[in-house]
N, CA, C and O atoms as a GROMACS GRO file, in nm:
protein
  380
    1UNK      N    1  -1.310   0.713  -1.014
    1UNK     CA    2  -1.186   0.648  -0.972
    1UNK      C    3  -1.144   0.708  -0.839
    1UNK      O    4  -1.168   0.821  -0.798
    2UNK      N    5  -1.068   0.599  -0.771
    2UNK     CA    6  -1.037   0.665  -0.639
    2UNK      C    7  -0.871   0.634  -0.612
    2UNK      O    8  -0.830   0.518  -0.611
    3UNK      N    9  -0.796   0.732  -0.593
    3UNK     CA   10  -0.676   0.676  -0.565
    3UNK      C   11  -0.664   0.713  -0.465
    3UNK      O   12  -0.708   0.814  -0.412
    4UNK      N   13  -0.562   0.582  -0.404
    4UNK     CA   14  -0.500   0.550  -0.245
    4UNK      C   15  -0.364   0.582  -0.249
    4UNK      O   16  -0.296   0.504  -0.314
    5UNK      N   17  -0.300   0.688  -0.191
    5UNK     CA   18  -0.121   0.684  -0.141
    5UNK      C   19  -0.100   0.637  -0.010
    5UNK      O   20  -0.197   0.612   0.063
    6UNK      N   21  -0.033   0.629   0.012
    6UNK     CA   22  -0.006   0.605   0.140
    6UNK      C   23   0.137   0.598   0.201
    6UNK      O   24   0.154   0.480   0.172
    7UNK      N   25   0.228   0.626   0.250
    7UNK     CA   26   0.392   0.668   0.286
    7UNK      C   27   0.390   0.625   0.448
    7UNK      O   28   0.310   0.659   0.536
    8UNK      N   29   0.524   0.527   0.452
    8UNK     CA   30   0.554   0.454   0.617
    8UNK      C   31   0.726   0.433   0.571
    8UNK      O   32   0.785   0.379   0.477
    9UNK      N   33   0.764   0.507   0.690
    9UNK     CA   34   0.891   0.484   0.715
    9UNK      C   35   0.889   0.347   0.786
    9UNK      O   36   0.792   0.319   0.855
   10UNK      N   37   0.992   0.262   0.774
   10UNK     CA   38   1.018   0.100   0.822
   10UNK      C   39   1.122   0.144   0.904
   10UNK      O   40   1.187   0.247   0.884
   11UNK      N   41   1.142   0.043   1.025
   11UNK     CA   42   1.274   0.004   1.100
   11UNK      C   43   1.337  -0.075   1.020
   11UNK      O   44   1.282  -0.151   0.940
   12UNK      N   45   1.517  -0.055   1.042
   12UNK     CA   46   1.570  -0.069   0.968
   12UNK      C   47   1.596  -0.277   0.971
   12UNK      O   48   1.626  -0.351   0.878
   13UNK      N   49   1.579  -0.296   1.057
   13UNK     CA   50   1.597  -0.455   1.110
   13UNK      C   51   1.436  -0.512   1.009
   13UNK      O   52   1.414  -0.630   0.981
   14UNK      N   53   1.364  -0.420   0.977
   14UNK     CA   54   1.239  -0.508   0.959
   14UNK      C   55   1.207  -0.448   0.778
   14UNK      O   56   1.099  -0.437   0.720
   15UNK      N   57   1.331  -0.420   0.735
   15UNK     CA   58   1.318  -0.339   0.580
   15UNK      C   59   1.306  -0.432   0.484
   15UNK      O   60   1.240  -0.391   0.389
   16UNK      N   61   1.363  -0.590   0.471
   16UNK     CA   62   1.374  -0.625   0.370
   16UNK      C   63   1.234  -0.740   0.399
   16UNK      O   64   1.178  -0.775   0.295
   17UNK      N   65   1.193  -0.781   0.492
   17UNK     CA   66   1.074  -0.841   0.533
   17UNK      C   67   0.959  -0.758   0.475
   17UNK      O   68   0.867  -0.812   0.414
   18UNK      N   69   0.968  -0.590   0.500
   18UNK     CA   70   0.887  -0.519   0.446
   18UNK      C   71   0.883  -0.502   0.337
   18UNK      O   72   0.780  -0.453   0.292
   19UNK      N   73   1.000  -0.537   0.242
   19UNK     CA   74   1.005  -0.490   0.062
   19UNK      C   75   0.990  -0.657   0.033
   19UNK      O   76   1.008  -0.688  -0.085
   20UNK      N   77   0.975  -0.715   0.081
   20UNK     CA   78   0.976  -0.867   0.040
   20UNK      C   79   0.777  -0.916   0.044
   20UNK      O   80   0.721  -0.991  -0.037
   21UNK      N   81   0.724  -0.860   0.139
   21UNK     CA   82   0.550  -0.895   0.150
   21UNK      C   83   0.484  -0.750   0.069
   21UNK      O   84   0.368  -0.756   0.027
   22UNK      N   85   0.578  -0.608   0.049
   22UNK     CA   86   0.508  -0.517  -0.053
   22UNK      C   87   0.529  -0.594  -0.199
   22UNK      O   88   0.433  -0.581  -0.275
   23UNK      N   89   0.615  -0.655  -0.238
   23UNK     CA   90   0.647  -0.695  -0.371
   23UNK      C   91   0.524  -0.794  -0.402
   23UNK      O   92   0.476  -0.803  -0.515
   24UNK      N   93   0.474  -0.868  -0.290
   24UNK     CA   94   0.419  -0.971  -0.319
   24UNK      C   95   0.234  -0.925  -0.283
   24UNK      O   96   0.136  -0.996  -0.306
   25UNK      N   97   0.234  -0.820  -0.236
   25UNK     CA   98   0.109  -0.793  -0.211
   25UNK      C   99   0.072  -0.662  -0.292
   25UNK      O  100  -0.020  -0.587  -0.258
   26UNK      N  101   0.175  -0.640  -0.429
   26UNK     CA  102   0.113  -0.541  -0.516
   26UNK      C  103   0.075  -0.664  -0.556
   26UNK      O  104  -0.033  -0.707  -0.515
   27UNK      N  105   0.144  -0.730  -0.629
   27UNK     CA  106   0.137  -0.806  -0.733
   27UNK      C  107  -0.015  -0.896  -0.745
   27UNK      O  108  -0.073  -0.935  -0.846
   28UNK      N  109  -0.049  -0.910  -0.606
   28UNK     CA  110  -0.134  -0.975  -0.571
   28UNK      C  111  -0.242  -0.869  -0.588
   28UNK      O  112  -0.333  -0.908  -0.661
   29UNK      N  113  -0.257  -0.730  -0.535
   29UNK     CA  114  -0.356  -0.646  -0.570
   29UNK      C  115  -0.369  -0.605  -0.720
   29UNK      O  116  -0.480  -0.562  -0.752
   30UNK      N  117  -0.297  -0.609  -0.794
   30UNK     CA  118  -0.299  -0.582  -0.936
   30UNK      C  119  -0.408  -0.644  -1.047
   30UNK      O  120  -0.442  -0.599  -1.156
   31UNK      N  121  -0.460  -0.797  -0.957
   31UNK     CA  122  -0.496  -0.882  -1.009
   31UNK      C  123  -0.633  -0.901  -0.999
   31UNK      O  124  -0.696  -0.985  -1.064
   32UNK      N  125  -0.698  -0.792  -0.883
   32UNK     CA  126  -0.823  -0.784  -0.847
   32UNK      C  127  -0.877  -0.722  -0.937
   32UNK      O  128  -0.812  -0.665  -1.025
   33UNK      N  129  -1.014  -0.721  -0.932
   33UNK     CA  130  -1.126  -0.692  -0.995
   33UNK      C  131  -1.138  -0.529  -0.946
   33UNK      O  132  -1.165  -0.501  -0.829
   34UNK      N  133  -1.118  -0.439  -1.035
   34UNK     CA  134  -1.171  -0.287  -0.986
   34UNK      C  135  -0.986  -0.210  -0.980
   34UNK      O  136  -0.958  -0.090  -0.988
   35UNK      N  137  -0.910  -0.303  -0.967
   35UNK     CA  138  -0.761  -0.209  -0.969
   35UNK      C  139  -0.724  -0.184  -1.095
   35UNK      O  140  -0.747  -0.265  -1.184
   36UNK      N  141  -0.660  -0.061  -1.119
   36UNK     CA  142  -0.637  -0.007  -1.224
   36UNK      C  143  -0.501   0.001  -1.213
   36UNK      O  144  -0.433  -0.044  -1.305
   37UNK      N  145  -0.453   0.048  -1.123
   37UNK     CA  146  -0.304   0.041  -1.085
   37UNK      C  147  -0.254   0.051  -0.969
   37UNK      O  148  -0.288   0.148  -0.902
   38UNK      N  149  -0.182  -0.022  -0.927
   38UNK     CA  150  -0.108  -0.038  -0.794
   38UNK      C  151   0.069  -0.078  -0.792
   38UNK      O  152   0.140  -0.160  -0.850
   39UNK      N  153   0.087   0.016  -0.704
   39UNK     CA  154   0.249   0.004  -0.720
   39UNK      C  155   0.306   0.074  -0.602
   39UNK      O  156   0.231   0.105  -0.509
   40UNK      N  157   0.430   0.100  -0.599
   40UNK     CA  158   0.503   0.130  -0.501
   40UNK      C  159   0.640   0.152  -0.499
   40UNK      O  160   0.705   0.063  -0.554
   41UNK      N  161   0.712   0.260  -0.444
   41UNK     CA  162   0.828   0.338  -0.456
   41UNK      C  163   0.894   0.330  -0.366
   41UNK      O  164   0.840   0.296  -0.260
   42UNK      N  165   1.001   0.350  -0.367
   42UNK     CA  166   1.125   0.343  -0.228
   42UNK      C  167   1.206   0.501  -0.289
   42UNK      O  168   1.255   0.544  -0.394
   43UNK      N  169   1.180   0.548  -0.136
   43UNK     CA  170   1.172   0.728  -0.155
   43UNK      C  171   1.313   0.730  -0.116
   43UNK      O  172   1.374   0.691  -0.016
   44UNK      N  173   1.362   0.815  -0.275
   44UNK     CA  174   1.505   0.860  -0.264
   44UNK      C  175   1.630   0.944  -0.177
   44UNK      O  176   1.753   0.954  -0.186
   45UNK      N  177   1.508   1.005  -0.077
   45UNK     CA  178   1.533   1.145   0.023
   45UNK      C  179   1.511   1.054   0.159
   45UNK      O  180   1.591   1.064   0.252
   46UNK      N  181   1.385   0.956   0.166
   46UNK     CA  182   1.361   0.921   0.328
   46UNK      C  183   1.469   0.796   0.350
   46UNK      O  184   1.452   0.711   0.263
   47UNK      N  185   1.561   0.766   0.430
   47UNK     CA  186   1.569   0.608   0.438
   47UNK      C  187   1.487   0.491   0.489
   47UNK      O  188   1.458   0.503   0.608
   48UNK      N  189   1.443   0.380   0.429
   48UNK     CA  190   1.376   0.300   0.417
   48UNK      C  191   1.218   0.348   0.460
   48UNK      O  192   1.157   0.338   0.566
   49UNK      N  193   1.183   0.401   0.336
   49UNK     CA  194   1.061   0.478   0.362
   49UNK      C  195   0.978   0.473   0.220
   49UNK      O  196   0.999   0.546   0.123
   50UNK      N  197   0.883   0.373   0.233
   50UNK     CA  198   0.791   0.353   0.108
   50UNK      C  199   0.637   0.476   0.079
   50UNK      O  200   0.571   0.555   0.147
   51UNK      N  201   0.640   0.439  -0.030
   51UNK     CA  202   0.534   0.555  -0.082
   51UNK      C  203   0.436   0.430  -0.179
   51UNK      O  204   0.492   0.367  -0.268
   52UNK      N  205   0.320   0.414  -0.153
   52UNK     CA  206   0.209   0.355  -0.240
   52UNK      C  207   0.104   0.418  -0.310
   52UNK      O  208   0.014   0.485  -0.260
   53UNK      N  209   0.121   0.393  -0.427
   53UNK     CA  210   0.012   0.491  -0.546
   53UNK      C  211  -0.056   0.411  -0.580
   53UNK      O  212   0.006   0.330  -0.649
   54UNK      N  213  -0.228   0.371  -0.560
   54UNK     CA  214  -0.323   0.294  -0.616
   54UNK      C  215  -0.411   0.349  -0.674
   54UNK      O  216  -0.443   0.456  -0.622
   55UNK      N  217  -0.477   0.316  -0.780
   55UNK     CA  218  -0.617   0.335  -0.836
   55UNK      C  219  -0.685   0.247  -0.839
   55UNK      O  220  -0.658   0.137  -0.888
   56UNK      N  221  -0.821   0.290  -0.770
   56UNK     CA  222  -0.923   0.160  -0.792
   56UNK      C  223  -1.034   0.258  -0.860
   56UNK      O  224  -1.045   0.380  -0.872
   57UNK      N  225  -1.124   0.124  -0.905
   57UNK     CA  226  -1.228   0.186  -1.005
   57UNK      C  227  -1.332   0.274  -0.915
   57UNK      O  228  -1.376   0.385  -0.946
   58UNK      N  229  -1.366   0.190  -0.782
   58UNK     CA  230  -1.456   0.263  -0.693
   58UNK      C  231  -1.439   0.186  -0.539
   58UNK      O  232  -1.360   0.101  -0.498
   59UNK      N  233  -1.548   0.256  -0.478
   59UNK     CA  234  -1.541   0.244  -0.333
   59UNK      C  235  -1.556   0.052  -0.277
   59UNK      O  236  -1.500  -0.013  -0.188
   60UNK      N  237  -1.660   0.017  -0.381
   60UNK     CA  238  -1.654  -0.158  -0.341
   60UNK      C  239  -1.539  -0.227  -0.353
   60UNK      O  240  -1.502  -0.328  -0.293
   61UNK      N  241  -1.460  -0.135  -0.477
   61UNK     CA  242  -1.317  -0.275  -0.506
   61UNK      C  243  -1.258  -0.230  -0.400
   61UNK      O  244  -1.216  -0.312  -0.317
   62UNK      N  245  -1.244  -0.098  -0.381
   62UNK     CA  246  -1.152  -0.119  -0.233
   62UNK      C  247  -1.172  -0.169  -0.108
   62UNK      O  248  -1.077  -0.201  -0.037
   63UNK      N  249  -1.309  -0.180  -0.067
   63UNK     CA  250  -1.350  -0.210   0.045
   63UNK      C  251  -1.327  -0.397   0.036
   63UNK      O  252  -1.275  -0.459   0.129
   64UNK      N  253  -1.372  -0.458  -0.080
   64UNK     CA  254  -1.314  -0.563  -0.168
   64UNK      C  255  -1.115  -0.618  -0.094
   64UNK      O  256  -1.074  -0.709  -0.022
   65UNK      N  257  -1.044  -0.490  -0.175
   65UNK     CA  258  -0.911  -0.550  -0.141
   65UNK      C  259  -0.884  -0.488   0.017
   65UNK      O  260  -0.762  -0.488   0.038
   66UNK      N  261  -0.941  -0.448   0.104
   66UNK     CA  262  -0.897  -0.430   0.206
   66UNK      C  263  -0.956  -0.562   0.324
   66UNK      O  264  -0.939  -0.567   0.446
   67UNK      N  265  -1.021  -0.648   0.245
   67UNK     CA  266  -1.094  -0.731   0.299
   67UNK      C  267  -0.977  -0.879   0.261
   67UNK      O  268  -1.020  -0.986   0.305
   68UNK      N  269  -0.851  -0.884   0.193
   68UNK     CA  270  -0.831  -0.994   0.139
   68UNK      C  271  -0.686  -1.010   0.271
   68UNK      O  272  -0.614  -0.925   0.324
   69UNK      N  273  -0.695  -1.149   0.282
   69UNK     CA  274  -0.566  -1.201   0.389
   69UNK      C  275  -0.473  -1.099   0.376
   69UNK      O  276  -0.443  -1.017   0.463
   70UNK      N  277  -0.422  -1.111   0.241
   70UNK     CA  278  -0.281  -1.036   0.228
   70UNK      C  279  -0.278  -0.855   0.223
   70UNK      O  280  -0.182  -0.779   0.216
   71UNK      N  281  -0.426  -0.828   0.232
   71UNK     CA  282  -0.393  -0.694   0.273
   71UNK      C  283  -0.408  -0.648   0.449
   71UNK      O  284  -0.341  -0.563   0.507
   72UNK      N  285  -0.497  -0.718   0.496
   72UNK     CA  286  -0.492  -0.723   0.630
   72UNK      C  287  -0.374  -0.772   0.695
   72UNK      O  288  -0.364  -0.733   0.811
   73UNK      N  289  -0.279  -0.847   0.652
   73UNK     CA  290  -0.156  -0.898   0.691
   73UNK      C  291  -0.068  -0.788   0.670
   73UNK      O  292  -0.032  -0.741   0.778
   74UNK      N  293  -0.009  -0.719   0.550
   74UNK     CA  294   0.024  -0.637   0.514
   74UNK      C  295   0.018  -0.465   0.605
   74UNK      O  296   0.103  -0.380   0.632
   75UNK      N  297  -0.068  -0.473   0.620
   75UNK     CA  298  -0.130  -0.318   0.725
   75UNK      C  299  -0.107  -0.344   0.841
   75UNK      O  300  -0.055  -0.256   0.910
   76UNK      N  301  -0.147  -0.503   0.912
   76UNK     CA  302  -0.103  -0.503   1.034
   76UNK      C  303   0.049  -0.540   1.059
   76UNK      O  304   0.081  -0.546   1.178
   77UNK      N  305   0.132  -0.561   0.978
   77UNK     CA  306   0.275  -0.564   0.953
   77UNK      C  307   0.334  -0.472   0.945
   77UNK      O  308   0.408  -0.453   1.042
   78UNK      N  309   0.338  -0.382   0.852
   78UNK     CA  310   0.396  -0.250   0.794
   78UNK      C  311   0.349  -0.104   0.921
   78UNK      O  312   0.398   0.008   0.918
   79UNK      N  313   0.237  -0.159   1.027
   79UNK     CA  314   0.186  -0.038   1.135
   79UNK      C  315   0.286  -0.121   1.234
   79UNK      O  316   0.309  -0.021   1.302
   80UNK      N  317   0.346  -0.198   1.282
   80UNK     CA  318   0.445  -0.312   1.367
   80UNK      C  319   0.562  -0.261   1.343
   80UNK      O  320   0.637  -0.232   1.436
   81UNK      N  321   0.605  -0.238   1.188
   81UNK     CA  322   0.730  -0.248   1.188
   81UNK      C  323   0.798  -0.041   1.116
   81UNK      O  324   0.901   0.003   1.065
   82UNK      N  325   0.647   0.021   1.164
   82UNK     CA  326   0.674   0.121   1.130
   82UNK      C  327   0.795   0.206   1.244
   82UNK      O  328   0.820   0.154   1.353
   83UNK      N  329   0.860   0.335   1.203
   83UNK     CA  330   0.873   0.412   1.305
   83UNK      C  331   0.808   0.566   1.281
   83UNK      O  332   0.850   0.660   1.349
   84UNK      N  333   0.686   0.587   1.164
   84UNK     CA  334   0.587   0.723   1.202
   84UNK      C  335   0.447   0.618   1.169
   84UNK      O  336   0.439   0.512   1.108
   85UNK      N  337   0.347   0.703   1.238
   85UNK     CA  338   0.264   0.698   1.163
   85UNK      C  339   0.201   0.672   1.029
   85UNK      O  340   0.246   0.729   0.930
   86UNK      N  341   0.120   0.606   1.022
   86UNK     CA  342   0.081   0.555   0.827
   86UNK      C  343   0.042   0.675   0.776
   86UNK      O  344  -0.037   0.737   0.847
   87UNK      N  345   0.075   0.726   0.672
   87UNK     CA  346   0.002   0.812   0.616
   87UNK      C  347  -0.078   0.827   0.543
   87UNK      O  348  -0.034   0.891   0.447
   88UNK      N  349  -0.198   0.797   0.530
   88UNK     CA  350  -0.292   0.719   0.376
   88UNK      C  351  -0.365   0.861   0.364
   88UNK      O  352  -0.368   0.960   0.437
   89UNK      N  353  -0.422   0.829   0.246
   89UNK     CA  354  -0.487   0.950   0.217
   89UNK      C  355  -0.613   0.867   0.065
   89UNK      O  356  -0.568   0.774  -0.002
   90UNK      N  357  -0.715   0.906   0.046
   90UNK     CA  358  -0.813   0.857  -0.047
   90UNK      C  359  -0.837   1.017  -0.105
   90UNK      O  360  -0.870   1.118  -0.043
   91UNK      N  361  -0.811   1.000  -0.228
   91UNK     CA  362  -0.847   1.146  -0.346
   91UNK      C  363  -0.958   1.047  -0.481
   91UNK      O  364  -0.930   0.952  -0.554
   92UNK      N  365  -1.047   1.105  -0.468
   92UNK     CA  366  -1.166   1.099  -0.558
   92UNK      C  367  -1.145   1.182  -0.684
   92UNK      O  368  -1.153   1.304  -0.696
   93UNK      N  369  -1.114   1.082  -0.781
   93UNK     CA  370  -1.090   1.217  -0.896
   93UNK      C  371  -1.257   1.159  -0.953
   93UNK      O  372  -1.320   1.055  -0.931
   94UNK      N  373  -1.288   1.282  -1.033
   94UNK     CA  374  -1.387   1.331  -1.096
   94UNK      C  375  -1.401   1.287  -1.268
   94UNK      O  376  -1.332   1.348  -1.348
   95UNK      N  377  -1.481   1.192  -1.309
   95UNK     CA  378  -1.469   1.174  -1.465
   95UNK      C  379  -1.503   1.291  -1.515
   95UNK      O  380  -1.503   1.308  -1.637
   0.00000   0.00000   0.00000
């Protein structure tokens, strides 16, 4: 299994555009072949600053959902309407 986080602070003019295409592009990743879980948090300490926790089964489903409209839309949206850097990170847990 491989899980994906990933944490982006939003501008504040572009926050509800941003919680409006994350709502719709878990929901949409949830449904793929190889996700185990996908979801997403609105961090209590940052303002308008999301945190994403995924599990996929392995390296194809992800390469899989990083290949679909709505995640390429999504990444090139959320890096537009950021104000840091994306922070992603891939952790390989071990069966």
């Amino acid at each position: 299994m491989i899980i994906i986080t990933s944490e982006v602070v939003i501008t504040p003019e572009h926050w509800q555009e941003a919680l409006d295409q994350t709502r719709a592009h878990v929901e949409a990743s949830r449904l793929e072949p190889g996700c185990i879980s996908h979801r997403f948090l609105i961090s209590p300490e940052i303002e308008h600053c999301l945190f994403f926790y995924e599990e996929w089964r392995d390296r194809a489903a992800i390469d899989r959902h990083f290949q679909q409209d709505y995640s390429k839309a999504i990444s090139k949206n959320l890096t537009a309407w950021a104000m840091n850097k994306v922070k992603i990170g891939f952790h390989h847990v071990l069966d």
